[in-house]
C-alpha positions in Angstrom: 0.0 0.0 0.0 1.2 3.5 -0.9 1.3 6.6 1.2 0.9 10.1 0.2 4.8 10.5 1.3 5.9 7.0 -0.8 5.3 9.2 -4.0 7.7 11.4 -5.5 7.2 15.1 -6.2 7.0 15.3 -9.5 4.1 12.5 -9.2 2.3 14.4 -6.7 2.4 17.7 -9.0 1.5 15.8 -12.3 -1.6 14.7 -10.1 -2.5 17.6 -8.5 -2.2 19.6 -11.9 -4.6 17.1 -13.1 -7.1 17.0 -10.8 -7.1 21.3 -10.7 -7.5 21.5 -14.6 -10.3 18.9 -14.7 -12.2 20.7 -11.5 -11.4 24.2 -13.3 -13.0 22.5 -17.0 -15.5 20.7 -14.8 -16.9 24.7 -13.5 -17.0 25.6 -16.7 -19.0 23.5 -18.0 -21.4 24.0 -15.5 -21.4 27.5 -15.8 -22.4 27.2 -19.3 -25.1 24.8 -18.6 -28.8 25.6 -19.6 -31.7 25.2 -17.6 -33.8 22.4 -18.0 -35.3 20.9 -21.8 -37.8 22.5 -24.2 -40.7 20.5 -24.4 -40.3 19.7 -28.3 -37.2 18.2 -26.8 -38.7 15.8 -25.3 -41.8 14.9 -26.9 -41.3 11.9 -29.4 -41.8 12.7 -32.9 -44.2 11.7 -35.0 -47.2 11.9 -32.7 -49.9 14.3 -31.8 -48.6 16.0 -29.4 -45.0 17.1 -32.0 -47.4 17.7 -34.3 -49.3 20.6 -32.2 -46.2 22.1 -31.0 -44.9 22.4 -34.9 -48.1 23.9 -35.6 -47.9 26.2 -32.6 -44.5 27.2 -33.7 -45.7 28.4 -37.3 -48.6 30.3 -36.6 -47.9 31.4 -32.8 -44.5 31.6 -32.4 -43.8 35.3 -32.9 -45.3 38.4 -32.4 -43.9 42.1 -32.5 -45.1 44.8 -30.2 -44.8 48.1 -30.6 -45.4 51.2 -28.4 -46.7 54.4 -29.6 -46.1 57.4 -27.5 -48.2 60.4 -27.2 -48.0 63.9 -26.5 -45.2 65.7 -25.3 -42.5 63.6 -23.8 -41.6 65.7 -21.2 -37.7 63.8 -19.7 -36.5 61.3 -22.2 -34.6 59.4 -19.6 -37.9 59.1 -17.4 -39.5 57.8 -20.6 -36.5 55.6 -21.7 -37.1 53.6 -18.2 -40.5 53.3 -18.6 -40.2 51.5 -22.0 -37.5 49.3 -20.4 -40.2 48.4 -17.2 -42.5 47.9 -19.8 -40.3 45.6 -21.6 -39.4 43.7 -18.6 -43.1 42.9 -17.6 -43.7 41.6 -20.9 -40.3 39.2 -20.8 -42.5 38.1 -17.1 -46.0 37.4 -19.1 -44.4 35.8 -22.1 -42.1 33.6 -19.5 -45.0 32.2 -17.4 -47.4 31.8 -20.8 -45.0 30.2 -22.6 
């Protein structure tokens, strides 16, 4: 049996270098990661269910929204945050509908 102190230095490094790149490659990986599956990813193909999802894709897949504004904008800045609050809360409604 082999103790930590039987193996030479250079042995110890090679292993330690090792074992640091392969945690550091591991972390990134897993900081790249995405969260969780679509649900055409999972569905088998070929059955009713793909089907309605390709549909759903094609004819609801994509709106564009635009805002129209009004009267005299009074601060741009005060209205440039407004349009980014309103974007957010529509990011929130398409998140939790879609």
């Amino acid at each position: 049996m082999l103790l930590p102190s039987d193996i030479r230095p250079p042995v110890k490094l090679l292993v330690l270098a090792a074992h640091l790149s392969l945690t550091l490659a591991g972390a990134w990986g897993a900081a790249r990661l995405e969260d969780g599956l679509s649900l055409d990813e999972v569905v088998p193909r070929e059955t009713s269910v793909a089907r309605f999802l390709e549909a759903q894709g094609a004819h609801f897949g994509y709106y564009n929204i635009y805002a129209v504004t009004m009267g005299n904008l009074v601060s741009y800045l005060f209205a440039t945050a407004l349009f980014f609050t309103m974007e957010d809360c529509y990011y929130i409604v398409k998140c939790q509908f879609s």
